[in-house]
DSSP file (Angstrom, degrees, kcal/mol; ACC not computed):
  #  RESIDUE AA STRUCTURE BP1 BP2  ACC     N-H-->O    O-->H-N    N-H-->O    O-->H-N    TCO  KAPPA ALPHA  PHI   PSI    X-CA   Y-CA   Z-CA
    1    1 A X              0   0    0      0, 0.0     2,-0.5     0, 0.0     3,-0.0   0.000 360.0 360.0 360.0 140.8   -4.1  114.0 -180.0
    2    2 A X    >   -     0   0    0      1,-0.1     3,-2.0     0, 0.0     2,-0.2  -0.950 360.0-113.8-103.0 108.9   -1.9  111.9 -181.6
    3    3 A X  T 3> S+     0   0    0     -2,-0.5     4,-2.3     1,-0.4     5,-0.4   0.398 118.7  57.8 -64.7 -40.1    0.3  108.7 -180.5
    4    4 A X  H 3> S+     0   0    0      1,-0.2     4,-1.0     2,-0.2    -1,-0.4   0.800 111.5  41.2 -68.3 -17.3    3.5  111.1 -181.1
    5    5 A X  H <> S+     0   0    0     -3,-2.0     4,-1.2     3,-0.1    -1,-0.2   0.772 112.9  54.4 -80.9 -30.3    2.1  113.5 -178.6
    6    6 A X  H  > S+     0   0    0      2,-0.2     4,-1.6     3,-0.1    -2,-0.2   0.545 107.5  45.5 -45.4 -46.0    1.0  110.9 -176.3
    7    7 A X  H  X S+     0   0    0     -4,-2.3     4,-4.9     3,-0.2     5,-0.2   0.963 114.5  50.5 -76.0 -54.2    4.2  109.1 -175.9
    8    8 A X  H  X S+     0   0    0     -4,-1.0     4,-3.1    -5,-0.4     5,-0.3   0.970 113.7  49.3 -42.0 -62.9    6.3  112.9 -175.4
    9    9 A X  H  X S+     0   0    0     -4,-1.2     4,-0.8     2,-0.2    -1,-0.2   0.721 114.0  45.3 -23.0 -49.9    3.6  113.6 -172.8
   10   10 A X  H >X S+     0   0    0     -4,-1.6     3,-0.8     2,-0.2     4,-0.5   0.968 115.9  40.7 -71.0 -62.2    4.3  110.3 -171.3
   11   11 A X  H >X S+     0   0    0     -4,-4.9     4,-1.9     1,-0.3     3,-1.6   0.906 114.4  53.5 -62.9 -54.3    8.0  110.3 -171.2
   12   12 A X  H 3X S+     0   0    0     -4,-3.1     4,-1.8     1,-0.3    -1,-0.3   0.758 114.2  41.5 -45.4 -53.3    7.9  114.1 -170.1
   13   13 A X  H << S+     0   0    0     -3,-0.8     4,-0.4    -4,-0.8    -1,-0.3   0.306 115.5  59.0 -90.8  -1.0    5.3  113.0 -166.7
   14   14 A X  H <X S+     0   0    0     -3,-1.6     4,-2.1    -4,-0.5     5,-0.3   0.859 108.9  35.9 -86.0 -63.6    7.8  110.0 -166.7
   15   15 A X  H  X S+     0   0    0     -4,-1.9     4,-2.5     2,-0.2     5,-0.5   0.988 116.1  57.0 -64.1 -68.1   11.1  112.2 -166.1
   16   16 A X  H  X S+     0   0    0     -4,-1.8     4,-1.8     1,-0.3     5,-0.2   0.850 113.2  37.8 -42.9 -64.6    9.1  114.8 -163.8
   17   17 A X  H  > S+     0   0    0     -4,-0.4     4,-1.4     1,-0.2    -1,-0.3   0.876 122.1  41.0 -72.5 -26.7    7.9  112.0 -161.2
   18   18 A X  H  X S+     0   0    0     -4,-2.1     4,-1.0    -3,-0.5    -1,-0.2   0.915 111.0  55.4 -75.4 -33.7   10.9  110.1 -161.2
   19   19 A X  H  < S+     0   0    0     -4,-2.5    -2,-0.2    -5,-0.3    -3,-0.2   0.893 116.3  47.8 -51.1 -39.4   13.2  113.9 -161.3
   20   20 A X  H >X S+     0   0    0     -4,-1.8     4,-1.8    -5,-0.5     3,-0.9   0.977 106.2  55.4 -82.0 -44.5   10.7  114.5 -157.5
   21   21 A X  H 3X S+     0   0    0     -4,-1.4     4,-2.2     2,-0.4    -1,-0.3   0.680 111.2  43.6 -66.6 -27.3   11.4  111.4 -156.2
   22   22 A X  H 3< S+     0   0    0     -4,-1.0    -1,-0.3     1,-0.3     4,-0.3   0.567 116.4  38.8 -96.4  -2.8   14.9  112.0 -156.4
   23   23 A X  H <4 S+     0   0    0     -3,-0.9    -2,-0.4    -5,-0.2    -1,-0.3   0.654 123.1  44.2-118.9   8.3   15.4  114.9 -155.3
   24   24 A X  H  < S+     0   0    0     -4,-1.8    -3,-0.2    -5,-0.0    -2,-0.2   0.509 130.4  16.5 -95.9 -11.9   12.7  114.5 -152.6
   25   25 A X  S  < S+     0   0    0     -4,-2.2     4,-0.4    -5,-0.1    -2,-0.1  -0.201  71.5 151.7-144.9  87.4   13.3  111.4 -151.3
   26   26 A X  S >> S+     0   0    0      1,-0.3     4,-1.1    -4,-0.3     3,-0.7   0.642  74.8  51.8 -86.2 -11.4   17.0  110.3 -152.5
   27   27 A X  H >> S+     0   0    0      1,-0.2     4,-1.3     2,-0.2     3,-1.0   0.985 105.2  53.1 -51.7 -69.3   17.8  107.8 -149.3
   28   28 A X  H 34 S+     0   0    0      1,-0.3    -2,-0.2     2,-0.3    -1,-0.2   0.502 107.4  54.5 -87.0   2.7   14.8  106.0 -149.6
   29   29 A X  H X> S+     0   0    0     -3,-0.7     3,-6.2    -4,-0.4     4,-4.0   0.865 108.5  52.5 -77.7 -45.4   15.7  105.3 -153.7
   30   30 A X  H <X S+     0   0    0     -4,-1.1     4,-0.8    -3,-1.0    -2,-0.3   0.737 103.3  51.1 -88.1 -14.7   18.9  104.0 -152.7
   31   31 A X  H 3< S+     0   0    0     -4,-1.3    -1,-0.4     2,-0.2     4,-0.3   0.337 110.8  45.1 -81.6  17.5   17.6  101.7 -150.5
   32   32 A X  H <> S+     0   0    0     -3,-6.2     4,-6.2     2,-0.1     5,-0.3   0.575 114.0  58.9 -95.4 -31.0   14.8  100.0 -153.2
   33   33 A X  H  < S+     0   0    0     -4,-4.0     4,-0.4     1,-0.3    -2,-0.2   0.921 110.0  42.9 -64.5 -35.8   18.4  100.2 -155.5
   34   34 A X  T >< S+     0   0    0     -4,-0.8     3,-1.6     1,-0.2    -1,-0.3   0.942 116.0  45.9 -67.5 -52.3   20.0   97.9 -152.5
   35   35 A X  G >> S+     0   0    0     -4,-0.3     3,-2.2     1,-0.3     4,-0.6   0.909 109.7  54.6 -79.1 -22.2   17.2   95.8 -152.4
   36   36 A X  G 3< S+     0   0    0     -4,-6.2    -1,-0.3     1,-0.3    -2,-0.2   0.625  96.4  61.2 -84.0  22.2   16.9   95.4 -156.0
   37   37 A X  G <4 S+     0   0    0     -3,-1.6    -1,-0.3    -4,-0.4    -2,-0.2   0.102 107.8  52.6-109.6  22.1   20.3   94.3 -156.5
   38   38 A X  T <4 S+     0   0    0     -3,-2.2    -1,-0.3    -5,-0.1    -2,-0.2   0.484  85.8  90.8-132.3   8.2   19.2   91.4 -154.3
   39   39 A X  S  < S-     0   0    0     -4,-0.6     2,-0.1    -5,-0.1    -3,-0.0  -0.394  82.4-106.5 -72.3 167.0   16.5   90.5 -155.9
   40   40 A X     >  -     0   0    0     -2,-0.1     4,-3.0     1,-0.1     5,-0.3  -0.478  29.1-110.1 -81.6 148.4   16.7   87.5 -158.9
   41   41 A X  H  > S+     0   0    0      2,-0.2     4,-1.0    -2,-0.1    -1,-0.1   0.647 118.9  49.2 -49.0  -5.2   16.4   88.1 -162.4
   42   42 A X  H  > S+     0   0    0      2,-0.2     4,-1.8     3,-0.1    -1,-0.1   0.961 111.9  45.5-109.5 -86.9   13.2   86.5 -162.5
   43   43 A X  H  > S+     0   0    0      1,-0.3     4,-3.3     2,-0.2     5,-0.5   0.718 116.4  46.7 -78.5 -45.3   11.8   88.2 -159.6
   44   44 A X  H  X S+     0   0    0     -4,-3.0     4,-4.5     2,-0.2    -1,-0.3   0.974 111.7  52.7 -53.8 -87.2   13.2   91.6 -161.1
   45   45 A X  H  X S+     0   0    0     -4,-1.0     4,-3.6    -5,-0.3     5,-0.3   0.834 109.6  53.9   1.2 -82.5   11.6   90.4 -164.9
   46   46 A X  H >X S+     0   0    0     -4,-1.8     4,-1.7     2,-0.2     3,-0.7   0.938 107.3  45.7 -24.3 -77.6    8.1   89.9 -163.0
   47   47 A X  H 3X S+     0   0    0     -4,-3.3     4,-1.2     1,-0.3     5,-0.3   0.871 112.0  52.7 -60.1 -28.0    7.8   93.1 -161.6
   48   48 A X  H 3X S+     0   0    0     -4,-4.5     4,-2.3    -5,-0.5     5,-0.3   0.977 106.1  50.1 -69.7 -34.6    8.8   94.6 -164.6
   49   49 A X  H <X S+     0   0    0     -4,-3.6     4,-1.7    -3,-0.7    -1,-0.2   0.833 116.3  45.4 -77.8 -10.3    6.2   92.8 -166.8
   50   50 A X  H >X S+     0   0    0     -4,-1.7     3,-1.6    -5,-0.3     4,-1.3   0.950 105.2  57.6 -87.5 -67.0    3.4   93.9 -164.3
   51   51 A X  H 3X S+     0   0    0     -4,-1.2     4,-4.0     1,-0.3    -1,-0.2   0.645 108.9  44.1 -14.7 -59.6    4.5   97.0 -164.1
   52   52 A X  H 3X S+     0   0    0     -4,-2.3     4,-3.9    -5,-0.3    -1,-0.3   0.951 113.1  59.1 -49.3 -59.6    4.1   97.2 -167.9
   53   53 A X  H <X S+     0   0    0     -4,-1.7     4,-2.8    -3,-1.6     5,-0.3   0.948 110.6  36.8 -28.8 -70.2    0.8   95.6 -167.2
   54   54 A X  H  X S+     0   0    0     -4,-1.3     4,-1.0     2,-0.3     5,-0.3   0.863 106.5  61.6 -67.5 -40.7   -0.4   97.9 -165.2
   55   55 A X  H  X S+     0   0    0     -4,-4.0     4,-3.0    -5,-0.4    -2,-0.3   0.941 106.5  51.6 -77.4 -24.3    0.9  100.7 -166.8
   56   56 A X  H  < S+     0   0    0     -4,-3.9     4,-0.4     2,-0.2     5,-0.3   0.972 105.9  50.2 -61.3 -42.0   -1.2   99.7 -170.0
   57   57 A X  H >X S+     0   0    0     -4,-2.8     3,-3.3     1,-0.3     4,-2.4   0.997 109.5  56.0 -75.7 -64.1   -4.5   99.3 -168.5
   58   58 A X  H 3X S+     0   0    0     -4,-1.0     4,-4.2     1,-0.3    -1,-0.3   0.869 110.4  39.3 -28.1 -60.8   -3.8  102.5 -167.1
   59   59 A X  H 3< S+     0   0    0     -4,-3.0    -1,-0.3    -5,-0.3    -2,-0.3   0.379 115.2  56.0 -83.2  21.3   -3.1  104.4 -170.5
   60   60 A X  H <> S+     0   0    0     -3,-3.3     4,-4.2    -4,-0.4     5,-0.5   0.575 112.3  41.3 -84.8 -38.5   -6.1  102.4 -172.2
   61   61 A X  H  X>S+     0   0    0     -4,-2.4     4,-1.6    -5,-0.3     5,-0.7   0.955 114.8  50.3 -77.8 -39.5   -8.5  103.6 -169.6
   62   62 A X  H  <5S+     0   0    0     -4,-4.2    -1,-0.2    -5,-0.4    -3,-0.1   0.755 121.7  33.1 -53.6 -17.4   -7.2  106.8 -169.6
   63   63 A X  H  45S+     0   0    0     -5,-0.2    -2,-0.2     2,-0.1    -1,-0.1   0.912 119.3  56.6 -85.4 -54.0   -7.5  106.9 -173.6
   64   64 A X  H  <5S+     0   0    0     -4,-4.2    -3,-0.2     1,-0.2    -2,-0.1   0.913 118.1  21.0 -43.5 -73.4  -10.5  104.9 -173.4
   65   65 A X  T  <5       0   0    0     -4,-1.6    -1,-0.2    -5,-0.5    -3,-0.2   0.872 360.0 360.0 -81.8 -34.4  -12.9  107.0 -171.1
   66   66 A X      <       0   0    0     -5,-0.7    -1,-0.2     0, 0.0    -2,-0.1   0.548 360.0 360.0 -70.8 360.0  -11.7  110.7 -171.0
């Protein structure tokens, strides 16, 4: 497989879970959207670079071992 197949694949399982989540549970989005408009940039920032974090180790071990 190849990194351009990888990434569609990703963005594609990116849009699907985010697409369920909104249409299955669209109250409980709009209350993390409330609370994240009260969080700091900093705090916001953070979660985003672990997020990232996490979502690499994730696709390395998935690349890595399967």
């Amino acid at each position: 497989m190849d990194v351009g197949t990888i990434l569609l694949a990703g963005v594609g399982m990116w849009l699907l879970a985010e697409g369920l989540l909104y249409a299955g549970a669209p109250d409980l989005l709009r209350r993390l959207g409330a609370l994240l408009s009260r969080l700091t940039t900093e705090e916001v920032r953070s979660a985003g670079l672990w997020s990232a974090a996490l979502g690499a180790l994730i696709l390395y071990i998935a690349l890595r071992f399967t």
